[in-house]
N, C-alpha and C positions, 0 to 999 in steps of 0.2 A: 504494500500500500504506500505510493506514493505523497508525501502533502506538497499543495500546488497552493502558492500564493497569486493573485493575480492584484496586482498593485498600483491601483490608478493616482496619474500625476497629474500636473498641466500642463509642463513641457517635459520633462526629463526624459529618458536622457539626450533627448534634441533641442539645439538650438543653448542659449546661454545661461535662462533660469535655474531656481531650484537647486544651487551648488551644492548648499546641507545637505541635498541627499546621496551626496555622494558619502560621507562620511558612516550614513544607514547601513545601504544596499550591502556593502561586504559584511555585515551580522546577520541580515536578512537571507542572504545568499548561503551561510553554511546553515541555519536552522534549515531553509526548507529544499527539497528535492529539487525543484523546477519555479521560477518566476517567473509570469506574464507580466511585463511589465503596458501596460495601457496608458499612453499618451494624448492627452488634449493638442501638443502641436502636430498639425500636419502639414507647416510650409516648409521648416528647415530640412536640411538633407542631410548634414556632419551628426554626425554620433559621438558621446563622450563614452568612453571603454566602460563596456560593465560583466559583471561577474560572468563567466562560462556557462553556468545553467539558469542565468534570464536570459529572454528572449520578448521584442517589442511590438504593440501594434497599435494601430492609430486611426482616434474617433475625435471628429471637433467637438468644442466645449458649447460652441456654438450654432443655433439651431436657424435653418433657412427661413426664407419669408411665408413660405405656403406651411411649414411647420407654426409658424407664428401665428400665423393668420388662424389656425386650428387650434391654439392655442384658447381662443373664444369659448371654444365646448367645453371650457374647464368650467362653466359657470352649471352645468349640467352634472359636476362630477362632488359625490359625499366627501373627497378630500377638501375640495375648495370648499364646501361649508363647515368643517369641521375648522378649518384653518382658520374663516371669516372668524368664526365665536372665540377660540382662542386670544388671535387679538384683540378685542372688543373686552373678554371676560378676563383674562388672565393677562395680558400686557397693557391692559388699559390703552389702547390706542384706537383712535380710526381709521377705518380706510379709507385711503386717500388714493388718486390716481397714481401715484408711484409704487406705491403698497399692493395697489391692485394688478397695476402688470407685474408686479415682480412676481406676486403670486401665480397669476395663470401661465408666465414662461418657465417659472420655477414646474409646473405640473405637468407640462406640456413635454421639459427637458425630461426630467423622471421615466416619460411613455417611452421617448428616443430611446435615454441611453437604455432603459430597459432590456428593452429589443437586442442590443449591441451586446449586453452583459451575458444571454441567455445564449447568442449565440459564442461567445467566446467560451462562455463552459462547457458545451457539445463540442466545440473544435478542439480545445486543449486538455483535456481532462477522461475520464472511464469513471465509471461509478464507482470501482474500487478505490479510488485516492478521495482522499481527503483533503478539502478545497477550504481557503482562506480567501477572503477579500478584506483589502486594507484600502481606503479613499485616503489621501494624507493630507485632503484638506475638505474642513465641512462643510463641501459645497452644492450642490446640486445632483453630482455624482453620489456622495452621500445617502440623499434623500431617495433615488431609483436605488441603490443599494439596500436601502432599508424596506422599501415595495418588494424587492427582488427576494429577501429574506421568508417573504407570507409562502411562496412557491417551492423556496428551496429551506426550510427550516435546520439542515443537518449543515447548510454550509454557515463559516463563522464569519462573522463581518462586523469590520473593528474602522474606524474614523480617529487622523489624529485635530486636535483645534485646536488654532496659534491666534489667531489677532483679530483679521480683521475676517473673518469667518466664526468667530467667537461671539464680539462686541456689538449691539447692534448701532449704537451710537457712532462708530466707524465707518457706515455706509451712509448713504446720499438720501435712503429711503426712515433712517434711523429703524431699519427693520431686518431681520433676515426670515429667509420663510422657513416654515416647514420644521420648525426646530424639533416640536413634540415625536413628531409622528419618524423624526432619525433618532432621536435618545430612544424611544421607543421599540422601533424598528432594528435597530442595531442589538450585536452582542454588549458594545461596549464603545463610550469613545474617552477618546486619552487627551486631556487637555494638557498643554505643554508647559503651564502654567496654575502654582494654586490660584491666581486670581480670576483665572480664567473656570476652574473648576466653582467656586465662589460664587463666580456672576452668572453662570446658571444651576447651582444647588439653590440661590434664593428664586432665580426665576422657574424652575420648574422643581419642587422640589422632591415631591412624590417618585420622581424620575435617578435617583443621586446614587439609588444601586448601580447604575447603569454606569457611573463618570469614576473614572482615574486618573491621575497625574502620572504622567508617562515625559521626565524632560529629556531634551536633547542634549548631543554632547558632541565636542570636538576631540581628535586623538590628541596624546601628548606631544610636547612640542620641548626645544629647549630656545628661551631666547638668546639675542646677541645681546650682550649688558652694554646700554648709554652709559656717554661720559656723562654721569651727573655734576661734574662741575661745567659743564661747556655751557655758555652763556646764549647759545641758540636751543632754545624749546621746540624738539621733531613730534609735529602732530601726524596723527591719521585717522581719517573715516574710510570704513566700506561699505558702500551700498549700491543699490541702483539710485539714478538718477531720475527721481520722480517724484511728483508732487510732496505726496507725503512724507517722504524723508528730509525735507526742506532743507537741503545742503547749502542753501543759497543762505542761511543765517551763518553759517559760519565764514564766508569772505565779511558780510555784515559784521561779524564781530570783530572780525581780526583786521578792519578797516578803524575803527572805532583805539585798537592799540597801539599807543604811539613809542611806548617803553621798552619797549622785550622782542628780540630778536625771535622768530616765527619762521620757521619750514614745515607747510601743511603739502600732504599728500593724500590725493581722492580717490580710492580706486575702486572702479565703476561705472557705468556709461547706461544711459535710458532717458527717456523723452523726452526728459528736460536740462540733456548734457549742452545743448548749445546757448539754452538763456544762461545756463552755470557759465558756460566759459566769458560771454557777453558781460555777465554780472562783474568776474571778477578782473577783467580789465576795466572797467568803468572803478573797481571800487579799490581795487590792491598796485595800480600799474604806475602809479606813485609813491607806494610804501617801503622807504628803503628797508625796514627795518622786518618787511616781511616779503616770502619768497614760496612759490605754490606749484604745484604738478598734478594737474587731472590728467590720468593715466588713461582714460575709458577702459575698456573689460577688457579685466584681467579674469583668467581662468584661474579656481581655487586654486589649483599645486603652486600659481604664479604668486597668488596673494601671500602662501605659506612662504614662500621662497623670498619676498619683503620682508617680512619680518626676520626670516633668518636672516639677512641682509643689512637690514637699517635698523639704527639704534631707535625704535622709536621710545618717548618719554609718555607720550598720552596718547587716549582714543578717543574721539568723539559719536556720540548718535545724537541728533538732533529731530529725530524723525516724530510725528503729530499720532500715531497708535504704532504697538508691535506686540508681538507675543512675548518670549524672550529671543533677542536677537544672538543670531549664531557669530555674527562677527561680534560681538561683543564677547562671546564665550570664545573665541579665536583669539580675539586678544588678551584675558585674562590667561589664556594657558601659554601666551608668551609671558604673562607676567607684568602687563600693561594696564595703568590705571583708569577707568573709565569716565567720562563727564556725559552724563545722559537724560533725556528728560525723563519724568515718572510720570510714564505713559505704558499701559497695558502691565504686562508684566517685569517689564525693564528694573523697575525698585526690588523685585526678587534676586535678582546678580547684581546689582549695582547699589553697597548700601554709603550712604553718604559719610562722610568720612574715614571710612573703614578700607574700601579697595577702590573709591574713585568720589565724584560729587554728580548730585543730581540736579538737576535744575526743574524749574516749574514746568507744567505740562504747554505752556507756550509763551516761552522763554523771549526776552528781547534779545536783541543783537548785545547790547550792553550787561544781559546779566550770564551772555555764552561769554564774553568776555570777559567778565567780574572773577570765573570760574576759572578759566585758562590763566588768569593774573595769580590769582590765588594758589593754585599750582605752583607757578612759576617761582614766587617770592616761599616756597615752604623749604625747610634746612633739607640736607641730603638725608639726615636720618629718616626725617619724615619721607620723602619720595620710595627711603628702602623697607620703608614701614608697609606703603600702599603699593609698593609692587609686590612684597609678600603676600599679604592679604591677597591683591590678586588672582594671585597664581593660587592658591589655596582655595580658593573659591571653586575654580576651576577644578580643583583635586577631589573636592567635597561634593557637590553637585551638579559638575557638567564634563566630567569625563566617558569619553565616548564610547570605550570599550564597557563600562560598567552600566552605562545607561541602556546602551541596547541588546546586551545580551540579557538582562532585566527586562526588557521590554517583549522580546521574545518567546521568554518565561510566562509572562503574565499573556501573551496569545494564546500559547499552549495549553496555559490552566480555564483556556473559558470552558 
């Protein structure tokens, strides 16, 4: 008896997303026999290298217009009024136009990917193996997951939830659908965060058998040790470059310091790399005193290979929601002190004066720089104070070999 995991992503392993899971998939890959792994992209063509016994296939996230259009008959369907009362009785909300498409595309995704789910277990699988599905994000694949379960009750099907799949306050609609009927539906989903486990034990709470904190983790690393006496402070963010990560506050801050020598490095590239670059000619191209490299995308082994590399002294995240961020966890297991805002789960690895400084959930230009000043003027013992703590952090709760063979455990035990 075989176990076949079938492992839906949104891009992985195509195209540049979704890096952390590279750090997964090699735990994932010696628990079980055989992965499907199930892709949302289906425009890139380059593959990142994965384990010898996954193998990938590929269904848009995104549903056509005559699918949409049929989307309408969701108003015909016991899901959609079940979902109407929810919000009304137990999120106290109305529906509103935005609320309301989300839900009949949300219903209508479900039918799709259904269809696609049912077929990929007749193609890849016998009834003798033992079959796993893991969504790694709570999204709509999810929710047909959890429909797909009423048919298939012997197969296990587990969801992880980070951020902004978590929060509803994080979305445009300040809603996400379908929440009951996936905690419900599901074996089990693993929020990556206790606060995220928190914001729906109060929102659903009847439901809390169902939720576990399952975090991630990065492998060990050894840093290059900064000259703490060098009178130049080596910054760095990782992320994409997009809205909600507002990397564009920090050329803002670091325009606002006139005292302290600055070498920031960005490494990263997405939608909003060209107003970044825009921004910080307009705001740093007179700062003798500071000096900047937006790198665009960098592949992880590339990111690991900077830090082996550059001495750096700080990290920053500046981003407006997150789950807990893995480059945050990359850089603590170099030993790197964090300044981040306390947004989602971020204040669970980043405690304020202990392995780095947090800042308010939207911060000015003047208090990311208040932070990086603050830094700047603390004695060397304190910097060797907070880059221990750091790295200890990392040792204690986001080491990656312990979190995921843990995590595997707890599939096994459903």
């Amino acid at each position: 008896m075989s176990k076949i995991l079938f492992f839906f992503t949104s891009s992985y392993p195509f195209g540049q997303g979704e890096t952390f899971i590279e750090n997964e998939i090699h735990y994932l890959a010696e628990a079980f026999d055989k992965i499907i792994i199930v892709s949302n992209n289906c425009d890139d063509t380059p593959t990142r290298n994965i384990p010898d016994n996954c193998l990938t296939v590929r269904f848009p996230y995104e549903i056509n217009k005559i699918q949409t259009l049929l989307s309408l008959l969701g108003f015909f369907s016991p899901e959609f009024w079940k979902e109407f009362r929810i919000i009304n009785k137990v999120y106290n909300k109305r529906v509103n136009p935005v609320i309301l498409k989300t839900m009949l595309v949300s219903l209508q995704k479900s039918k799709v990917f259904s269809k696609h789910i049912k077929k990929l277990f007749h193609g890849y699988s016998s009834p003798a193996d033992s079959l796993y599905c893991y969504s790694y994000w709570a999204n709509d694949t999810a929710f047909a997951l959890s429909q797909i379960k009423r048919y298939y009750p012997q197969v296990k099907i587990i969801t992880r939830a980070h951020g902004w799949d978590v929060y509803f306050e994080a979305n445009r609609a300040n809603y996400l659908p379908f929440r009951k009927p996936i905690l419900h539906g599901l074996d089990r989903i693993f929020f990556i965060s206790q606060k995220g486990f928190d914001y729906y034990h109060k929102l659903l709470p009847e439901l809390t058998p169902k939720m576990e904190i399952a975090r991630l983790g990065v492998p060990q690393h050894s840093a290059k040790e900064p000259n703490l006496e060098s009178e130049k402070l080596q910054i760095v963010s990782c992320s994409n470059v997009i809205p909600l990560k507002r990397i564009h506050l920090i050329p803002e801050a670091l325009s606002v310091i006139s005292d302290i020598p600055v070498e920031w490095a960005h490494l990263g590239i997405g939608s909003a790399f060209e107003n970044l670059q825009n921004h910080c000619l307009q705001l740093l191209s007179d700062k003798s005193n500071i000096t900047y490299h937006l790198t665009g995308y960098v592949a992880n082994d590339r990111v690991i290979s900077f830090y082996l590399t550059h001495a750096a002294n700080l990290f920053i995240n500046v981003s407006s929601t997150e789950g807990i961020p893995v480059s945050i966890m990359e850089a603590m297991s170099f030993g790197i002190p964090v300044i981040a805002t306390a947004v989602g789960g971020t204040p669970e690895i980043v405690k304020h004066g202990y392995n780095g400084f947090l800042l308010s959930e939207n911060p000015t230009p003047t208090e990311v720089a208040s932070a990086i000043t603050s830094f700047f003027n603390l004695s060397e013992e304190e910097r060797l104070r907070l880059r221990k703590n750091a790295y200890d952090t990392w040792v204690e709760e986001y080491d990656a070999e312990k979190n995921y063979i843990k995590f595997t455990e707890m599939i096994f035990s459903l």
